[in-house]
Jmol script that loads the backbone (N, CA, C; Angstrom):
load data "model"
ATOM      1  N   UNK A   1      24.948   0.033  -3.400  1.00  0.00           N
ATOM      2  CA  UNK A   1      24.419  -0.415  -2.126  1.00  0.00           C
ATOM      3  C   UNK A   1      24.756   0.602  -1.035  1.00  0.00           C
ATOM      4  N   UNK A   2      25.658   1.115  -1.154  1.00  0.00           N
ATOM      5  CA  UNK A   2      26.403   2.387  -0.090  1.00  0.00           C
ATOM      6  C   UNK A   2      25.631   3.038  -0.405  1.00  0.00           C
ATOM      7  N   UNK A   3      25.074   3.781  -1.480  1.00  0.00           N
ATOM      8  CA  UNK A   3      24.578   4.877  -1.534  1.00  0.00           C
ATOM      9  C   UNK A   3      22.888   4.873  -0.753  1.00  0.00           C
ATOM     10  N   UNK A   4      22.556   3.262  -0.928  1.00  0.00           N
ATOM     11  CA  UNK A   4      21.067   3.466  -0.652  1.00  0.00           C
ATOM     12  C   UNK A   4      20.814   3.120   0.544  1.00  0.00           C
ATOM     13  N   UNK A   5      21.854   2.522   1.269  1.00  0.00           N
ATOM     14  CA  UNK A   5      22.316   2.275   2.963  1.00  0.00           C
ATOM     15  C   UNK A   5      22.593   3.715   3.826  1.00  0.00           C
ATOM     16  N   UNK A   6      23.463   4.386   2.693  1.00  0.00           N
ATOM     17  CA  UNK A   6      22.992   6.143   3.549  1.00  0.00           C
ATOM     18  C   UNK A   6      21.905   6.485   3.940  1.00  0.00           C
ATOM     19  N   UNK A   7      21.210   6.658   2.316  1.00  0.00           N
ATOM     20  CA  UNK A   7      19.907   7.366   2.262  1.00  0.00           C
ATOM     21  C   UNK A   7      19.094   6.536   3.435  1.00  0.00           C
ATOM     22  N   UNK A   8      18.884   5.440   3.612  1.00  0.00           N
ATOM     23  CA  UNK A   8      18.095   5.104   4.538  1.00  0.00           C
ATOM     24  C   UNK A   8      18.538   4.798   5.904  1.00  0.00           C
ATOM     25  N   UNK A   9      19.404   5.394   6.493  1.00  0.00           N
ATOM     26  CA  UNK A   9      20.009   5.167   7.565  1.00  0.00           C
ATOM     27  C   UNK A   9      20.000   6.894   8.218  1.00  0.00           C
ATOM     28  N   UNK A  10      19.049   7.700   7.907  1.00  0.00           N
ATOM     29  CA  UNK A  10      18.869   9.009   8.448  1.00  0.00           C
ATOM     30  C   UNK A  10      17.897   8.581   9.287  1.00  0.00           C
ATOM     31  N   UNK A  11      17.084   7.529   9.585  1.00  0.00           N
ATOM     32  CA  UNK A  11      15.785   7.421  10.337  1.00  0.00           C
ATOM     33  C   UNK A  11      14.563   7.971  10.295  1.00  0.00           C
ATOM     34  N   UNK A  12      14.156   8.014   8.721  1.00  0.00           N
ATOM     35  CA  UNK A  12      13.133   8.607   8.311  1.00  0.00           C
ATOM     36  C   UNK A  12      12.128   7.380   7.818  1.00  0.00           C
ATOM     37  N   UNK A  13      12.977   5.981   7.190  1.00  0.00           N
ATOM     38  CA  UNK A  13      12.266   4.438   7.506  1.00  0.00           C
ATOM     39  C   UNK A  13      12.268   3.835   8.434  1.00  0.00           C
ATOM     40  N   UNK A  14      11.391   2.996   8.682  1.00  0.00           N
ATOM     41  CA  UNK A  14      11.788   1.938   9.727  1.00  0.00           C
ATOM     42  C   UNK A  14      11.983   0.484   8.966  1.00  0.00           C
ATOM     43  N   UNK A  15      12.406  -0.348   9.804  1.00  0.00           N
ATOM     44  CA  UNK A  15      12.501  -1.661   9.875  1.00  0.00           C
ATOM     45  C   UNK A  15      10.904  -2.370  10.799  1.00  0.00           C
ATOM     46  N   UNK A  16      10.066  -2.687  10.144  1.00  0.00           N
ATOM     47  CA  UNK A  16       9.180  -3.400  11.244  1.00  0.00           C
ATOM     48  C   UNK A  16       8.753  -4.666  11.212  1.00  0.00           C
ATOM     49  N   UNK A  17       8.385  -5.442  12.199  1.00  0.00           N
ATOM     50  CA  UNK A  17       8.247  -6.945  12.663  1.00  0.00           C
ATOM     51  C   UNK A  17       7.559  -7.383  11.827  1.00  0.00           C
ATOM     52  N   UNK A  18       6.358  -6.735  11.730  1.00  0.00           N
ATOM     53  CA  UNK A  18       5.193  -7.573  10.605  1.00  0.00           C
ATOM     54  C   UNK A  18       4.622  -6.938   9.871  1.00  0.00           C
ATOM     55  N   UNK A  19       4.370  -7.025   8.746  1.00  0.00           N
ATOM     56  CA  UNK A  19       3.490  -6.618   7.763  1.00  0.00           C
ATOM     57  C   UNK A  19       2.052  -6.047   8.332  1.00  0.00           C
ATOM     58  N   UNK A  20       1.551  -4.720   8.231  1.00  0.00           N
ATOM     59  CA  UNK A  20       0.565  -4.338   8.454  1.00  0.00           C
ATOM     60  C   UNK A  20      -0.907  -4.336   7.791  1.00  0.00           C
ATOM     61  N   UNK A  21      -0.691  -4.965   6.449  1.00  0.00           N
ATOM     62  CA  UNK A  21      -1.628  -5.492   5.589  1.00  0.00           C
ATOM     63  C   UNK A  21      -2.587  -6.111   6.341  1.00  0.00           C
ATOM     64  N   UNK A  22      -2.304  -7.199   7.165  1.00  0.00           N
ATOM     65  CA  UNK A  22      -3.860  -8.169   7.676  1.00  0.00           C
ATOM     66  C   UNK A  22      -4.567  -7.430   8.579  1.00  0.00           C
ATOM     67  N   UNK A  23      -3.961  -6.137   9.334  1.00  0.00           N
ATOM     68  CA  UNK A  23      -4.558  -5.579  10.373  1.00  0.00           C
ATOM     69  C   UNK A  23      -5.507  -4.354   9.399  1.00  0.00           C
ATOM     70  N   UNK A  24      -5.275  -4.105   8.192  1.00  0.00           N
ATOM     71  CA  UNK A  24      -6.078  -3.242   7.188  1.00  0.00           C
ATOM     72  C   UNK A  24      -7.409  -4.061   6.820  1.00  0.00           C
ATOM     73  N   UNK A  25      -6.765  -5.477   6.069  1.00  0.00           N
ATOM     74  CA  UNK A  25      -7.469  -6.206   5.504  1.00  0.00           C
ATOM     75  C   UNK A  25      -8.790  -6.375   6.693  1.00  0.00           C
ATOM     76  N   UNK A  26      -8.452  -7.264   7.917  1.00  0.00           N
ATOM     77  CA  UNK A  26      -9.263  -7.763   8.879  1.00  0.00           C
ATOM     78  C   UNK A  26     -10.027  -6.320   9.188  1.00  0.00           C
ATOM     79  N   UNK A  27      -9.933  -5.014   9.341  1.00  0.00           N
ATOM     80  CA  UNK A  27     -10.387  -4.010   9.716  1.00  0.00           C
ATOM     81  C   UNK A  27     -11.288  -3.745   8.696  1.00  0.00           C
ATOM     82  N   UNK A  28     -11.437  -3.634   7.273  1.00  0.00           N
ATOM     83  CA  UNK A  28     -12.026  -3.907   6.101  1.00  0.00           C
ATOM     84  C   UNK A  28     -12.616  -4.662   6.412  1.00  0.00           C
ATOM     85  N   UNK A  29     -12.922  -5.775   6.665  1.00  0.00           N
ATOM     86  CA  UNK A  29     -13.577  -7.033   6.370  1.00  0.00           C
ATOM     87  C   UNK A  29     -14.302  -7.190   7.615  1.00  0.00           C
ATOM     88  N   UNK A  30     -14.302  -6.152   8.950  1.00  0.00           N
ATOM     89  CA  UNK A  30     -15.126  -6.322   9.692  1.00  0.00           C
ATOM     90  C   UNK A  30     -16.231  -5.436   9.283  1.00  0.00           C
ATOM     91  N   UNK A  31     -15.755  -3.797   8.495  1.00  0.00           N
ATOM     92  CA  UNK A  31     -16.574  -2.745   8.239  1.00  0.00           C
ATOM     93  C   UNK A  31     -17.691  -3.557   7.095  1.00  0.00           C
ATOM     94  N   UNK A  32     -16.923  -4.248   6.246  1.00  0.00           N
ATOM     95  CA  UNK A  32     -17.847  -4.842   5.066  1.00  0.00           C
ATOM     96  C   UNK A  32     -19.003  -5.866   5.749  1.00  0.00           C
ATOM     97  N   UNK A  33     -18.368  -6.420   7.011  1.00  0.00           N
ATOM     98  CA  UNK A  33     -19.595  -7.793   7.909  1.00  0.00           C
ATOM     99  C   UNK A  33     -20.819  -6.660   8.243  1.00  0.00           C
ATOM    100  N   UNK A  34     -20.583  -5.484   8.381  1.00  0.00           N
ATOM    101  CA  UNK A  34     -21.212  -5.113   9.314  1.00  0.00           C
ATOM    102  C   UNK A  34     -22.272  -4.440   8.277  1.00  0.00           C
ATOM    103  N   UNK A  35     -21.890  -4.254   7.281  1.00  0.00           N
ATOM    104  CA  UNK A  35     -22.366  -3.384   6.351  1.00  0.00           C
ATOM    105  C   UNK A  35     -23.435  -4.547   5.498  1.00  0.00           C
ATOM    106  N   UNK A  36     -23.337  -5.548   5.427  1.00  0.00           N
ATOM    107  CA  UNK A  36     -22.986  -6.945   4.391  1.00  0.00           C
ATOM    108  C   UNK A  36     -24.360  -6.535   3.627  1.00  0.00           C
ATOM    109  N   UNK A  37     -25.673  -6.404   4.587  1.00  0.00           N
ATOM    110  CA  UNK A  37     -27.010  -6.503   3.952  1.00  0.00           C
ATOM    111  C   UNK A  37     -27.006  -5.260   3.121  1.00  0.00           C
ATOM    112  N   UNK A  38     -26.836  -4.387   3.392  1.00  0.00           N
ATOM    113  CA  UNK A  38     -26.802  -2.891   2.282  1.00  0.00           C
ATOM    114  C   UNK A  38     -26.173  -3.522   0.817  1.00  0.00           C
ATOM    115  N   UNK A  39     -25.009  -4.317   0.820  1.00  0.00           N
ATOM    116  CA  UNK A  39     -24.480  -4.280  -0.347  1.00  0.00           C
ATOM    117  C   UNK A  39     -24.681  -5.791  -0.813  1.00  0.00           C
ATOM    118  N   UNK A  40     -24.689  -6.067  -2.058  1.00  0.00           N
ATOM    119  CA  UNK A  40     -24.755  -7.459  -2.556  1.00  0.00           C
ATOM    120  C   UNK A  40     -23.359  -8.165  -2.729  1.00  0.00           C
ATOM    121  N   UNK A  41     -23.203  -9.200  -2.550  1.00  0.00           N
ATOM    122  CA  UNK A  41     -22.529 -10.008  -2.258  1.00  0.00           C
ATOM    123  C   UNK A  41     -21.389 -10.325  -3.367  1.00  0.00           C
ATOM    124  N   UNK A  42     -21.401  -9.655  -4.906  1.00  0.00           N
ATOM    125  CA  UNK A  42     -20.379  -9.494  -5.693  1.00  0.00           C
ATOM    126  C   UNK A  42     -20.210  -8.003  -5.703  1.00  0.00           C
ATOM    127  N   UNK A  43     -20.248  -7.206  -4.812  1.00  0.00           N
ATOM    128  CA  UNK A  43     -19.589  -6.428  -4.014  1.00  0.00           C
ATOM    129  C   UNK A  43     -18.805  -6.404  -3.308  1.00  0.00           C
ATOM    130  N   UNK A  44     -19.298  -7.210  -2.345  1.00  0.00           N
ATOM    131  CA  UNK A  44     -18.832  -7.294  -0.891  1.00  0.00           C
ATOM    132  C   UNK A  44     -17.620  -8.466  -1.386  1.00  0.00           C
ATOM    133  N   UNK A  45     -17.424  -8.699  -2.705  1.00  0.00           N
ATOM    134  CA  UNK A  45     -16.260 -10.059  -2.857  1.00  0.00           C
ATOM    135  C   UNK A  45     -15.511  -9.036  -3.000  1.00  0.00           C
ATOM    136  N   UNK A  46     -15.706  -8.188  -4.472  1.00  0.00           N
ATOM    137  CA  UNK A  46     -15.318  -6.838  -4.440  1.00  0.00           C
ATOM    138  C   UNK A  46     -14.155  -6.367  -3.928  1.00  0.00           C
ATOM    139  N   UNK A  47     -14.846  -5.816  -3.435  1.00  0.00           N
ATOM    140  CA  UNK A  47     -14.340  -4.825  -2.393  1.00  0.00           C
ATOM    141  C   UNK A  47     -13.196  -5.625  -1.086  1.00  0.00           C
ATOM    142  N   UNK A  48     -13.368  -6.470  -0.849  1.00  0.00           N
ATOM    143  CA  UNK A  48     -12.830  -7.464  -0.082  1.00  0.00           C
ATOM    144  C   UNK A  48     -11.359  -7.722  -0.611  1.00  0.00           C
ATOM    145  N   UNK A  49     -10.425  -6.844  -0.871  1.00  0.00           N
ATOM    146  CA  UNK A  49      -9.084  -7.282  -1.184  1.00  0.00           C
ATOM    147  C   UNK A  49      -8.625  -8.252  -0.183  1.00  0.00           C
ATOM    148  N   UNK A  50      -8.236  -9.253  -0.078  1.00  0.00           N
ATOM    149  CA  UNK A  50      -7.621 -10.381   0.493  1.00  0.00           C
ATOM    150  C   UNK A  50      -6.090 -10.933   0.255  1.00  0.00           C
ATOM    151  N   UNK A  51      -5.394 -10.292  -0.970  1.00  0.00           N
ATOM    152  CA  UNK A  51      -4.463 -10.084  -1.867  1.00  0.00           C
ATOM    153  C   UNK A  51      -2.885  -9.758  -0.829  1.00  0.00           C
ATOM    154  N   UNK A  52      -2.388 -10.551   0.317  1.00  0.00           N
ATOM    155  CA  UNK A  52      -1.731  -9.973   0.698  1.00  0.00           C
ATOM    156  C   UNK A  52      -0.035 -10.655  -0.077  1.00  0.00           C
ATOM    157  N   UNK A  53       0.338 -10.817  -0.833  1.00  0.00           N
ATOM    158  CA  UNK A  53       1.639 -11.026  -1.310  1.00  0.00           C
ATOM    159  C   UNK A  53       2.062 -10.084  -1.851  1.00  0.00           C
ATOM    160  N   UNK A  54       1.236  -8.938  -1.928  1.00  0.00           N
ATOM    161  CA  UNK A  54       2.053  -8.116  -2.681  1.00  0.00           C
ATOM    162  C   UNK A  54       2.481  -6.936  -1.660  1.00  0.00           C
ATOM    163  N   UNK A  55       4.037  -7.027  -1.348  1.00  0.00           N
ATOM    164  CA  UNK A  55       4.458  -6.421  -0.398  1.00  0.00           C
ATOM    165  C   UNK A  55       5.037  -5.224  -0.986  1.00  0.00           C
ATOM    166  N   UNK A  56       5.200  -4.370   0.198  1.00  0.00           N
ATOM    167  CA  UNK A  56       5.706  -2.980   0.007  1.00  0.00           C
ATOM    168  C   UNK A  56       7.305  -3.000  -0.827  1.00  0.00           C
ATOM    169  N   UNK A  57       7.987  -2.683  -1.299  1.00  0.00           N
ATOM    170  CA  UNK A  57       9.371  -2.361  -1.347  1.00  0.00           C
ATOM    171  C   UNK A  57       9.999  -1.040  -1.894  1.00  0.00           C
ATOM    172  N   UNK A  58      11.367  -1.039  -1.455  1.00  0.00           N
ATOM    173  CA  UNK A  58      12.191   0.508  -1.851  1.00  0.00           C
ATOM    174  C   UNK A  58      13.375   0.032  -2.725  1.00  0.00           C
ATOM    175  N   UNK A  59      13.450   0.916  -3.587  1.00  0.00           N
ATOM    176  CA  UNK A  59      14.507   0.784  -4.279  1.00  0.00           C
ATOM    177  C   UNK A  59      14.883   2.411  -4.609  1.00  0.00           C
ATOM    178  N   UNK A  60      16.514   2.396  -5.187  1.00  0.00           N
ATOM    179  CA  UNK A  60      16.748   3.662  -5.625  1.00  0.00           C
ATOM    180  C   UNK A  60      16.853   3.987  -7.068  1.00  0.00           C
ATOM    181  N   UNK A  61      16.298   4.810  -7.353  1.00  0.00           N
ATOM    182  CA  UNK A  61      16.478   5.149  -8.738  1.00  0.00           C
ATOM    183  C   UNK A  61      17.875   6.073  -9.179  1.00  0.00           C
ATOM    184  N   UNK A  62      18.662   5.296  -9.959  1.00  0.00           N
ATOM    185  CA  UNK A  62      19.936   6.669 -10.183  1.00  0.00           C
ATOM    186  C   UNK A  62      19.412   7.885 -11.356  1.00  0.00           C
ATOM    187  N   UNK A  63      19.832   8.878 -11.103  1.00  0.00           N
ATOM    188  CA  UNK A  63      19.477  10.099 -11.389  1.00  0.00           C
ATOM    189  C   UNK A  63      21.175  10.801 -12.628  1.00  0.00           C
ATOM    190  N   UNK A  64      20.527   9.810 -13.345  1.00  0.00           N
ATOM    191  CA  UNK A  64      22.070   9.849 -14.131  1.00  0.00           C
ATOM    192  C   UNK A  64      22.658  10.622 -14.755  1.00  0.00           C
ATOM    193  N   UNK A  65      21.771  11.851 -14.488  1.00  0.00           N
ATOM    194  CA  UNK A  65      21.504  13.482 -15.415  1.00  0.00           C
ATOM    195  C   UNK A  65      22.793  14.445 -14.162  1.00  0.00           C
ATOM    196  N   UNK A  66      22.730  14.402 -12.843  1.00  0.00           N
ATOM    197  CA  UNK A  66      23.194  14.878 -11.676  1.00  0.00           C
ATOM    198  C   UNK A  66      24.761  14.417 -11.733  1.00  0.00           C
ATOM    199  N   UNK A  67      25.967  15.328 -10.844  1.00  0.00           N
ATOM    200  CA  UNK A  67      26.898  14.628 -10.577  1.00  0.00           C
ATOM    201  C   UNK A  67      26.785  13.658  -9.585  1.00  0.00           C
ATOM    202  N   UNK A  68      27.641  12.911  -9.723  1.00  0.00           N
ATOM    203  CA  UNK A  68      27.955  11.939  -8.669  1.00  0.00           C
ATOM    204  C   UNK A  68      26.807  10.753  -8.588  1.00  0.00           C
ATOM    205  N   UNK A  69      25.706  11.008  -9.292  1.00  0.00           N
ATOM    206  CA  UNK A  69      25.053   9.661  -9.384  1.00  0.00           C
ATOM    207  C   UNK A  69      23.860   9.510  -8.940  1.00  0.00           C
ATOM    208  N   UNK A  70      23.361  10.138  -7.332  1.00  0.00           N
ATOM    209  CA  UNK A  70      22.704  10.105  -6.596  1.00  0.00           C
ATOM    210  C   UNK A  70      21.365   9.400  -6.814  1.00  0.00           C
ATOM    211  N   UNK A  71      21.059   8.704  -6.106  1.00  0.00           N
ATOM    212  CA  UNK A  71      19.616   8.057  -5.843  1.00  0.00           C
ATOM    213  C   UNK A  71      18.567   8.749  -5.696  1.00  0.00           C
ATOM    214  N   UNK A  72      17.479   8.466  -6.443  1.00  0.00           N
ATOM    215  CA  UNK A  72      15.913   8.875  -5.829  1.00  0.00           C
ATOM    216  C   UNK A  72      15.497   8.005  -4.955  1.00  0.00           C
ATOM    217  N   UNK A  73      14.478   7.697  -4.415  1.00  0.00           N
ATOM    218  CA  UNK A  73      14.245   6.796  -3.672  1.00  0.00           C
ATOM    219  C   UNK A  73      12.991   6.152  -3.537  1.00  0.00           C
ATOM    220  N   UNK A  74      12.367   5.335  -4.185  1.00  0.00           N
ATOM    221  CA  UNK A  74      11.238   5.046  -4.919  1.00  0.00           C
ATOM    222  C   UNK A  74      10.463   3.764  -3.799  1.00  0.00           C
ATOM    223  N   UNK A  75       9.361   4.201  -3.291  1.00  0.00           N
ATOM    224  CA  UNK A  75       8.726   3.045  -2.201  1.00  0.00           C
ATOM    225  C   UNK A  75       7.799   2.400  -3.088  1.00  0.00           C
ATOM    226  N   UNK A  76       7.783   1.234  -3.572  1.00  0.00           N
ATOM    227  CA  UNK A  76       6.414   0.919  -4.524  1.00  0.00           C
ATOM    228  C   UNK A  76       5.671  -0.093  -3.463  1.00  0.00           C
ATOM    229  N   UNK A  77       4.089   0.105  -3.263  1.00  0.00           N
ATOM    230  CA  UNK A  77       3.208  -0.341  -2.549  1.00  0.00           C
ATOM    231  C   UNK A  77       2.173   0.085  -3.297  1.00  0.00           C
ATOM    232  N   UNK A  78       1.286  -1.016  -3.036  1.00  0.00           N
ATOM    233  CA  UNK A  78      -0.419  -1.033  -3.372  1.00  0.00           C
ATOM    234  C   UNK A  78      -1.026  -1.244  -2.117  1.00  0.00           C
ATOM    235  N   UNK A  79      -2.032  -0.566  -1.810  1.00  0.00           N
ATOM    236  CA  UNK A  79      -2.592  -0.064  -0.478  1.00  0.00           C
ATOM    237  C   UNK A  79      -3.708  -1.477  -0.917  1.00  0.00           C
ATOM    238  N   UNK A  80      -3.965  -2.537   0.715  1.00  0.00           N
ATOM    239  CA  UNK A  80      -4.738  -3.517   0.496  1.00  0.00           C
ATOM    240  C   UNK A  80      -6.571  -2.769   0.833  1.00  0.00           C
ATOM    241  N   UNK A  81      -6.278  -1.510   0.617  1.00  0.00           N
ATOM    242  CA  UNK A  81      -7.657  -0.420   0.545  1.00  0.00           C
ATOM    243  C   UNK A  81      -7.853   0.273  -0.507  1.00  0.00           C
ATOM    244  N   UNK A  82      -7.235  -0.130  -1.614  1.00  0.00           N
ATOM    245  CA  UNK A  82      -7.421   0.593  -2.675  1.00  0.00           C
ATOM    246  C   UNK A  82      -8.749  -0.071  -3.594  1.00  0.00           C
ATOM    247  N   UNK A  83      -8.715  -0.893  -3.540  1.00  0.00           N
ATOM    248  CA  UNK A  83     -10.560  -1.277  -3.957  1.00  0.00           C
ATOM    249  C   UNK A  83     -11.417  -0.834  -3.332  1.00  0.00           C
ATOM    250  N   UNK A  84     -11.647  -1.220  -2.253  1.00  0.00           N
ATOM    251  CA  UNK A  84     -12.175  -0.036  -1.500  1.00  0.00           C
ATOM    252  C   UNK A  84     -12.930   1.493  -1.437  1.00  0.00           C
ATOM    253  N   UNK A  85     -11.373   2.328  -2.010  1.00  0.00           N
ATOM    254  CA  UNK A  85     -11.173   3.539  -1.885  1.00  0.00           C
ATOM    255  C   UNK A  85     -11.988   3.666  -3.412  1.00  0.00           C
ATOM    256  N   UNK A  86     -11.417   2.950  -4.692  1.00  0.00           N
ATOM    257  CA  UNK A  86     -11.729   3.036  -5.594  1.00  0.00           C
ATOM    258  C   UNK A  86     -13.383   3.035  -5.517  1.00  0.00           C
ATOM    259  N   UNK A  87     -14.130   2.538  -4.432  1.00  0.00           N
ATOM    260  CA  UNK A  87     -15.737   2.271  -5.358  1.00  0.00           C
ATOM    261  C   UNK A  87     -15.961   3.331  -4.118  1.00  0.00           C
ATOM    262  N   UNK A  88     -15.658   3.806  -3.361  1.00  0.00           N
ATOM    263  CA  UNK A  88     -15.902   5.135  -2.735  1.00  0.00           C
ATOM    264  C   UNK A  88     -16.233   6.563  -3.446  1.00  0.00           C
ATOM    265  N   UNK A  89     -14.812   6.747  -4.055  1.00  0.00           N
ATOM    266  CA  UNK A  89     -14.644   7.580  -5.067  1.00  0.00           C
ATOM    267  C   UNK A  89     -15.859   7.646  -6.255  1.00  0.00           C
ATOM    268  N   UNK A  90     -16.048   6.485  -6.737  1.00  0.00           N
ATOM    269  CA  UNK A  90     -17.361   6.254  -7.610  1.00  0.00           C
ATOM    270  C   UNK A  90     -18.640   6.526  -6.843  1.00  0.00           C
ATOM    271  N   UNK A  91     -18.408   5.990  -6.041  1.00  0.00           N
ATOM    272  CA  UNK A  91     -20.103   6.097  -5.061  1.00  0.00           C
ATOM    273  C   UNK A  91     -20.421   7.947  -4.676  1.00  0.00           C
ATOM    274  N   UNK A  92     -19.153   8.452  -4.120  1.00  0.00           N
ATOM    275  CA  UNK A  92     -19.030   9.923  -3.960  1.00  0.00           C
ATOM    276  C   UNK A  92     -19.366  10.818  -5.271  1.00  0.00           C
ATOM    277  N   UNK A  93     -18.822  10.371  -6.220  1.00  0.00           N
ATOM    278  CA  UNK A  93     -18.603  11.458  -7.478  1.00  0.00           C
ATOM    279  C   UNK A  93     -19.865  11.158  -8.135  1.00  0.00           C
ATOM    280  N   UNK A  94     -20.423  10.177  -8.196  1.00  0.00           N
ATOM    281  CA  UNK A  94     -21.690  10.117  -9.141  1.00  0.00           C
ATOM    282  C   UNK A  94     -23.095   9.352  -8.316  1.00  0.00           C
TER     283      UNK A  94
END
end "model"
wireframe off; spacefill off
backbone 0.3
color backbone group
């Protein structure tokens, strides 16, 4: 716990009030209203991630090869734009 209370106590994370997910999601979901007639509607469900429980978190990974132990520092998050991004990528490439 010391070790991963260092690492994050340089001020390179923050601590913040609220989850920024609904302000993605709702921003998504106005671009998709606006868009709605271009695309059909098991699309537009699609694409519509709504999925917000799955929150960001950090943990440290020990690096057990190194002296002394040291932590990596591992942020795991799923971007509530990655469906999204995903049929972009498809729509772009082919």
């Amino acid at each position: 716990m010391e070790k991963m209370e260092r690492l994050l106590s340089d001020n390179i994370y923050k601590i913040i009030d609220k989850h920024p997910t609904k302000k993605f999601t709702d921003e998504l979901r106005s671009l998709l209203d606006e868009r709605k007639m271009s695309i059909n509607e098991f699309t537009y469900k699609r694409l519509l991630n709504t999925d917000r429980t799955i929150l960001d978190h950090i943990y440290g990974l020990p690096q057990v090869h190194k002296i002394n132990v040291p932590l990596r520092i591992i942020v795991s998050s799923i971007s509530p734009l990655y469906k999204f991004v995903l049929y972009l990528h498809y729509f772009i490439k082919y």
